[in-house]
MIKEFI-46090 format. One record per residue (C-alpha): x, y, z; residue in three letters. Coordinates in steps of 0.1 Angstrom, whole numbers, plus 5000, padded with zeros to 4 digits. Layout:
! residues N
XYZAla...
//
This chain:
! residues 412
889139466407Unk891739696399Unk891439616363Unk887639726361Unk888340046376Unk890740136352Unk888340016324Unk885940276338Unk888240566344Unk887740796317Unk883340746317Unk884140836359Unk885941166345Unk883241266323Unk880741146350Unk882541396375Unk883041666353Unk879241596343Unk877841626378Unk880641946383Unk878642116362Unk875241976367Unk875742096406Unk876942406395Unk873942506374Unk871242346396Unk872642586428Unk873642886404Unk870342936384Unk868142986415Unk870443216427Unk870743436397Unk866443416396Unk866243526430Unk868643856419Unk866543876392Unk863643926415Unk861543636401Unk858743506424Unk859643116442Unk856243046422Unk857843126390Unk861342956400Unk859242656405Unk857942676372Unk861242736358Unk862442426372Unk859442226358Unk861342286323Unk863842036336Unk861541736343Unk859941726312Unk862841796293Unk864041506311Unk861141276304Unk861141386269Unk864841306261Unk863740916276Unk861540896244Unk863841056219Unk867440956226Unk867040616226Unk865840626191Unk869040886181Unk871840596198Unk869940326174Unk870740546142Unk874140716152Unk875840536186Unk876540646214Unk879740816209Unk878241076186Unk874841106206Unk876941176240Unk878741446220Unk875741646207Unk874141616244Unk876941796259Unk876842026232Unk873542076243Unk873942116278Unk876842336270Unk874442576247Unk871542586274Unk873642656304Unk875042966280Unk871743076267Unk870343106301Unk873343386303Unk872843566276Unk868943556278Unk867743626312Unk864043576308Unk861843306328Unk859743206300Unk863043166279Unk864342946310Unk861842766308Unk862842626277Unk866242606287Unk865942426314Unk864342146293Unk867142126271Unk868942096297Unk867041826311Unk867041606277Unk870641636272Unk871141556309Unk868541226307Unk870241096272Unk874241196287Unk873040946320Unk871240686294Unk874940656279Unk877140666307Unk875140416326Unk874740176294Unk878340186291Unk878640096329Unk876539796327Unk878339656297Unk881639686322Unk880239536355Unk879539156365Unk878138986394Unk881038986413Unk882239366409Unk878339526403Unk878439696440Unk881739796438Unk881339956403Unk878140156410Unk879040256444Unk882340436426Unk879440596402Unk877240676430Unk879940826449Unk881641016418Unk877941176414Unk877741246450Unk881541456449Unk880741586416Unk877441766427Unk878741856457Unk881942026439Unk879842206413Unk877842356443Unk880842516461Unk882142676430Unk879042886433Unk880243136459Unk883743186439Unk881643396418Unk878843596413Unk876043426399Unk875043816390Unk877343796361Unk878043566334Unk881343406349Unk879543116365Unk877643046333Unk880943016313Unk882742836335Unk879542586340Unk879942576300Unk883542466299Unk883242246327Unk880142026304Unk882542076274Unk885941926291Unk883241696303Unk882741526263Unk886741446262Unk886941156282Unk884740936270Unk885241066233Unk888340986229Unk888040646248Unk888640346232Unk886740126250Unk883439966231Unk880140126223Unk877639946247Unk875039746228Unk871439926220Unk868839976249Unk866739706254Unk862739756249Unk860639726286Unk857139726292Unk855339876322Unk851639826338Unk851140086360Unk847139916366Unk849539586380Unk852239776401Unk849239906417Unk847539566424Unk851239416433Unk852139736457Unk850139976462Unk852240156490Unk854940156464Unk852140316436Unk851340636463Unk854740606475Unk856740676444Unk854740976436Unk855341086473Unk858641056465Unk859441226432Unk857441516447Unk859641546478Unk862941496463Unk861641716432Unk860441986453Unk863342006478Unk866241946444Unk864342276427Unk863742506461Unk866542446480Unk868742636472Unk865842926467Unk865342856505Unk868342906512Unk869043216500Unk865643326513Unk866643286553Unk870043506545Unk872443206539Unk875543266519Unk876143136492Unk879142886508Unk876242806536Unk873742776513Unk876042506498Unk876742376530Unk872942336533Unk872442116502Unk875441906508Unk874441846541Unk871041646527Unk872941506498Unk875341366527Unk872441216547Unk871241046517Unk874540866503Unk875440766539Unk871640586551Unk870740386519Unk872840086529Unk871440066564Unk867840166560Unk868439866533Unk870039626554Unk867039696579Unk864739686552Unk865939346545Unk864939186580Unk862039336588Unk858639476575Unk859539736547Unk856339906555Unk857339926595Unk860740156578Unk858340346557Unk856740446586Unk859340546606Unk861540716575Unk858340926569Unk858341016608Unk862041106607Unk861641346579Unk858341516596Unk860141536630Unk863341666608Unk861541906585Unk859542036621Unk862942106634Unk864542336603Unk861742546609Unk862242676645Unk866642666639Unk867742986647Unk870143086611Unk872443226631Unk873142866643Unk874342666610Unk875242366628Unk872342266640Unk870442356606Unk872542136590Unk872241846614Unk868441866609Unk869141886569Unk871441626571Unk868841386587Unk866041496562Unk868141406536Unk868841066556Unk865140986548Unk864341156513Unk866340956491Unk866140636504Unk862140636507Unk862640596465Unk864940256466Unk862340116495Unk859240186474Unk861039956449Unk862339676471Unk859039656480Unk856939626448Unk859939376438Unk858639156468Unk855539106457Unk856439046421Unk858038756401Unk861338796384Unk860238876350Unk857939186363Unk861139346379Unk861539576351Unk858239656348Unk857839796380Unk861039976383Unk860140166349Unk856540206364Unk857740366398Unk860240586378Unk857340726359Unk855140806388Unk858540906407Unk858941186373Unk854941286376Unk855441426416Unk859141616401Unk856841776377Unk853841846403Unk855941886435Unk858142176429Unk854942426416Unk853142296447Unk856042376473Unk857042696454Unk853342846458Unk853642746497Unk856942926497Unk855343206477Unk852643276502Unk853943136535Unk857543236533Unk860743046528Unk859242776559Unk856442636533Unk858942476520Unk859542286550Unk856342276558Unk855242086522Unk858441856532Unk856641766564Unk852941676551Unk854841456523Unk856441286549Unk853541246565Unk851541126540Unk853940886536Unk854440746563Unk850640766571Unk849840566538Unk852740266549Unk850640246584Unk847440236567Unk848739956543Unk850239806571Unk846639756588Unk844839656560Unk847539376552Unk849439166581Unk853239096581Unk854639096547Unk858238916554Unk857638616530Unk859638646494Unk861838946500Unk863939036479Unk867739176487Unk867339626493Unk869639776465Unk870740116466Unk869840356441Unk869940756433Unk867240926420Unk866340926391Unk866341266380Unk869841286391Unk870540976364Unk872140686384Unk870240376363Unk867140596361Unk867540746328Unk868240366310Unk865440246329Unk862740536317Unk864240566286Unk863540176275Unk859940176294Unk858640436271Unk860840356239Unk858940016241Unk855140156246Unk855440456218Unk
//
C-alpha cells in the first residue's frame, strides 16, 4: 500500500495545490463582488460562467489529450486557470467575469479529467478506496486551506488574486515533471437520459435537485456569509463547516443506504436538510457555534443526496448501463448548477441573505417529498442492490469530470 501512495505523490501535490487555489478563488471572488457592490442576482450570474465553462471543457479537452497528451494539455489548463484568476484582477467588470469564470471552469473540468485519468490508471481492486479516499480527502484540505487564506488579505486588492495565480502555477510542477506514465485516452460512453428516467425516476428529479442545491449553496455561500456580518475567517468557518458535514456522512448514509430502502434515506436526508436549513435562519450571528452546527448538518445531507441518486439508479440497472446512468445523472446534476444559483441569488436578491436558506429548504423538500411519493407509488425496493460508493460532486471534479467528459465526447 505504501508503494501506491508514493506512486501518487506528486498528482496529490498538484491536486492540493489545485484545490488551494480553487478554494481560494471560489471564497475570494464573491467577496471582492460584494465590495464591488454587485447585486446577489448578478453574483449568481457570474457564477453561472463557471458551469458552463465547465460543461464546455467536457466536450473540448477530451479531443485536445487525443492530439497532444496529457502532460501538455494539464499545462496549458493551468495556464489558463492562472490567466483567469489574474484577469478577474486586472478587469473588474461582471460581464467580463462572466467570461472568466468560464475559463476558469474549462481549465478546472479538463485539470480534474487528467488528474483523475491518471488516478485510475494507478488504483486496483484491492487499493481503489484507499486511493480515492486520499484524493477525496486531499480535495477536502485543499479547499478548505484556500478558503482561510482569504482573510490574510484583502480581497479589495489584487494580493489574493496573485497569490491564487502562483498557487495554480506551483500547482503544474508536480505532475510536469513526473515521470510516471501518461494514462491511456478517455474511453467513449453513451447516455439515455429517456432510460435513466424509466430505470429511476427518483434518481432523474433527484439529480437535478441536487446539482441545484449544491450549485446554489457552492456559488452563494460565501455571498451569505458576508451578507449577515461574518468575517471573513467566520465566513470560512461557515463553508468548511458544510464541506465537513459532507466528507464525514457519505460513508454512513451509504452503509445505511446499503441495508435498507434508499428511498426511506432520501426521505429522511431531505428532512434533515429542511429542519437544518429552518434552523440557520433563526441563529442569532452573534452565536457562531450554533450556526455552524446547523451548517455542518446541512452539509451532512447536501452532498451525499448526489452519490444516493446514483446507487440508486445503479439498482435498477444491469452492469453494462452503469456508465450510462452515472454520465446521465452528471448531466442533469450540471443543468440544476446552471439553473440553481440564478434562482437562489434572485431569492437572496429580494428576500435578503435568508432566501438562500429558504431555497435550500424547499429543495430539500422537494426532494424528499418526490422519494415519498416514489416510495408510494412503488413497494419495497431491496432486491438487486448494489454496494453505496462515495463520491464528490462533480463540479468539484472527484471522477465527475472523466465521467462527463467521455458521455458527451461519445454523442457529438
Amino acid at each position: 500500500m505504501l508503494g501506491s501512495l508514493i506512486s501518487i505523490a506528486s498528482l496529490m501535490l498538484s491536486t492540493l495545490l489545485m484545490m488551494i487555489g480553487f478554494g481560494l478563488m471560489n471564497y475570494m471572488l464573491p467577496i471582492r463582488a460584494i465590495a464591488e457592490g454587485w447585486s446577489t442576482l448578478t453574483i449568481s450570474v457570474i457564477a453561472t460562467g463557471y458551469t458552463l465553462g465547465f460543461t464546455l471543457s467536457c466536450v473540448i479537452t477530451p479531443m485536445l489529450v487525443r492530439r497532444v497528451g496529457h502532460v501538455r494539455v494539464f499545462g496549458a489548463l493551468i495556464t489558463l486557470l492562472t490567466v483567469a484568476i489574474l484577469l478577474c484582477a486586472l478587469v473588474v467588470e461582471w460581464r467580463a467575469w462572466v467570461l472568466f469564470r468560464a475559463l476558469a471552469g474549462f481549465a478546472m473540468a479538463g485539470s480534474y479529467l487528467i488528474i483523475e485519468s491518471w488516478l485510475n490508471e494507478r488504483v486496483t481492486n484491492d487499493n481503489r478506496g484507499t486511493l480515492f479516499s486520499v484524493y477525496m480527502i486531499t480535495c477536502l484540505v485543499g479547499s478548505i486551506g484556500g478558503q482561510y487564506l482569504v482573510p490574510l488579505g484583502d480581497p479589495k486588492t489584487t494580493e489574493l488574486f496573485i497569490l491564487c495565480g502562483v498557487i495554480f502555477s506551483l500547482a503544474l510542477l508536480p505532475t510536469a515533471l513526473s515521470t510516471a506514465q501518461s494514462p491511456a485516452p478517455i474511453a467513449g460512453a453513451s447516455f439515455n437520459l429517456t432510460k435513466l428516467y424509466r430505470l429511476s425516476p427518483i434518481a432523474f428529479v433527484g439529480a437535478v435537485v441536487a446539482g441545484a442545491l449544491a450549485g446554489t449553496w457552492g456559488s452563494l455561500g460565501g455571498v451569505y456569509g458576508q451578507n449577515i456580518g461574518l468575517s471573513t475567517a467566520e465566513g470560512a468557518t461557515l463553508l468548511a463547516a458544510v464541506l465537513a458535514g459532507g466528507a464525514l456522512s457519505q460513508m454512513p448514509i451509504g452503509r445505511i443506504s446499503d441495508r435498507v430502502d434508499r428511498r426511506l434515506v432520501m426521505i429522511v436526508c431531505g428532512a434533515i436538510g429542511v429542519v437544518a436549513c429552518i434552523i440557520m435562519t433563526f441563529v442569532d450571528v452573534t452565536h457562531l457555534y450554533p450556526l455552524y452546527v446547523a451548517a455542518f448538518f446541512v452539509g451532512t445531507v447536501l452532498y451525499p443526496i448526489y452519490a444516493l441518486n446514483s446507487a440508486h439508479a445503479n439498482d435498477r440497472a444491469a452492469p453494462h448501463e452503469y456508465v450510462m446512468i452515472s454520465s446521465g445523472i452528471m448531466i442533469l446534476y450540471g443543468l440544476g448548477t446552471v439553473t440553481g444559483p440564478v434562482m437562489g441569488g434572485t431569492l437572496m436578491e429580494y428576500g435578503g441573505p435568508k432566501g438562500l436558506l429558504w431555497f435550500l429548504a424547499v429543495g430539500f423538500a422537494v426532494y424528499s417529498g418526490y422519494a415519498a411519493w416514489r416510495m408510494n407509488r412503488r413497494g419495497a425496493d431491496m432486491e438487486g442492490k448494489t454496494d453505496f460508493q462515495s463520491k464528490a460532486l462533480p463540479m468539484q471534479g472527484t471522477e465527475g469530470a472523466a465521467s462527463v467528459a467521455s458521455t458527451v465526447e461519445d454523442n457529438s
